[in-house]
C-alpha positions, -999 to 999 in steps of 0.1 A, spaced: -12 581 -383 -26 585 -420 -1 600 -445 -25 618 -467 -1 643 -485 7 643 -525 -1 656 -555 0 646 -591 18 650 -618 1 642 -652 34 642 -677 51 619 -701 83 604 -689 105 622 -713 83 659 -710 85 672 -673 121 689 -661 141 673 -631 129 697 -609 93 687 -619 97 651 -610 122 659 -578 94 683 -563 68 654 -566 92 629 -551 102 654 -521 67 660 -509 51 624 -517 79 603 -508 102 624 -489 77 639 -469 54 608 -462 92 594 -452 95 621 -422 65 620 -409 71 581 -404 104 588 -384 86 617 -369 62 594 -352 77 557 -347 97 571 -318 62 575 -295 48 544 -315 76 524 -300 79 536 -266 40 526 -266 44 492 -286 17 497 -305 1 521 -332 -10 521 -370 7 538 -397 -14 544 -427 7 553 -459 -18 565 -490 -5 552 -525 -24 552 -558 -44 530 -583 -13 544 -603 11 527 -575 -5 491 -585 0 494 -622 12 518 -644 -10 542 -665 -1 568 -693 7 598 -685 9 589 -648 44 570 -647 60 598 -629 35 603 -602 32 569 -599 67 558 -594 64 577 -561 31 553 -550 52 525 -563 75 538 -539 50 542 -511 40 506 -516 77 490 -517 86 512 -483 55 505 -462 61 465 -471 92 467 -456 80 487 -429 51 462 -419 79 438 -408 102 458 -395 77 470 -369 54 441 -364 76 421 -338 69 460 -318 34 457 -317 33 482 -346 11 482 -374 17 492 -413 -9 495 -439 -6 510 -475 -39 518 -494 -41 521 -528 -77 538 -541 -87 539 -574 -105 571 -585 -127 588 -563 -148 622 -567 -123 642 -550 -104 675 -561 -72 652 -569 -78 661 -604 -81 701 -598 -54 722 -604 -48 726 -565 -37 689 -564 -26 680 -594 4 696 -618 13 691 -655 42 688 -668 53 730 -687 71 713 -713 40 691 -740 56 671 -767 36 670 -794 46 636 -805 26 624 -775 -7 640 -779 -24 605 -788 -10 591 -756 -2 615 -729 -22 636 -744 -54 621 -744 -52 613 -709 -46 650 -703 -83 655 -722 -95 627 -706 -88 636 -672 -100 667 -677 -135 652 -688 -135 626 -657 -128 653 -631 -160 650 -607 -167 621 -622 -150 593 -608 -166 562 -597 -156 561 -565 -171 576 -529 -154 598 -509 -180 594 -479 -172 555 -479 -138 561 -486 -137 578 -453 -159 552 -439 -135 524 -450 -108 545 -435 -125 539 -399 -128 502 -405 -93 496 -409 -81 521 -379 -103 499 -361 -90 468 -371 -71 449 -344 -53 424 -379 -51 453 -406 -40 439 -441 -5 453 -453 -19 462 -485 -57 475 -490 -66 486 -525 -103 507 -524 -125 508 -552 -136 484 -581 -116 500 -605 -83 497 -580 -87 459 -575 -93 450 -611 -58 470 -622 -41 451 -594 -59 418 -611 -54 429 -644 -14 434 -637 -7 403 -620 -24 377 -644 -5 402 -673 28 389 -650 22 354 -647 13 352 -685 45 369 -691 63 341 -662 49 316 -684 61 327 -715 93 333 -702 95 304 -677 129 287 -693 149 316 -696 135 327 -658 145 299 -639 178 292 -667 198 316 -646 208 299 -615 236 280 -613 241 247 -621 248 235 -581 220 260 -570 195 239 -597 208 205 -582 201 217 -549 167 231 -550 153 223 -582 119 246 -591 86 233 -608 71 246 -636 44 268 -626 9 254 -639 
């Protein structure tokens, strides 16, 4: 089962309405949610299947303009972890795939909304990556032919992977992220680990990362 639904929402944080942001979340969390209940239940009784949840680039790491839209990938990625062991000892299979950007229609107005409300003070951020996705639109690096392609692979695969970015530019935002965090782990190391307890330190003492 591949959970392909969504759209985006290109909006600052503080410019698009409650109703803007509940709409995204009811259809690309909400909705991806019910179909998962929808079909465990014949998944079970079978002990086995594959559920395939679709995130984002923007579910990785954060991008302007993006933040909303990408809260719900974030979302799809924290759900589908959990899910992956919850239904592994069942003979059930979870994977969540994050592409980057791909020559699709996602950034046509038939799959992708913008926030009514445009504050002005946020025309060199959120709004340049309105002008700029406007530019990019059928111009994305990535293939939607061997998207599909890699699609079939991991169906097919009898060990899928929990997590499964797709595209150059999707794998180097996840790298780019994580060695941003463990700069920030080791800048912040003492006050990190300075939080525990005293008996909690004495009992399992942590190293330094190097």
């Amino acid at each position: 089962m591949v959970n392909n639904a969504g759209y985006g929402l290109l909006s600052g944080i503080e410019e698009a309405t409650n109703e803007e942001i509940k709409q995204n979340y009811e259809v690309n969390v909400f909705g991806t949610l019910n179909v998962i209940r929808a079909v465990l239940p014949f998944m079970r009784k079978r002990r086995a299947g594959h559920i395939i949840n679709i995130s984002s680039v923007g579910g990785l790491g954060a991008y302007i303009g993006w933040g909303l839209y990408g809260s719900t990938k974030f979302a799809i990625e924290g759900i589908t972890e959990a899910l992956a062991m919850e239904v592994a000892p069942l003979g059930i299979h979870a994977t969540v795939v994050a592409p980057g950007f791909f020559r699709t229609n996602f950034l046509d107005e038939s799959s992708l909304l913008s926030s009514q409300q445009i504050i002005p003070d946020y025309a060199q951020t959120v709004g340049a990556m309105r002008e700029f996705a406007a530019k990019i639109n059928y111009q994305q690096p990535g293939d939607p032919k061997k998207l599909a392609q890699a699609f079939v692979a991991l169906g097919n695969s009898e060990n899928p992977p929990v997590h499964l970015p797709l595209g150059n530019d999707s794998l180097e935002r996840f790298r780019t992220k994580t060695a941003a965090f463990e700069k920030e782990i080791t800048d912040w190391f003492d006050v990190i680990i300075g939080t525990d307890h005293e008996d909690v330190k004495a009992n399992a003492p942590l190293q330094e990362a190097e």
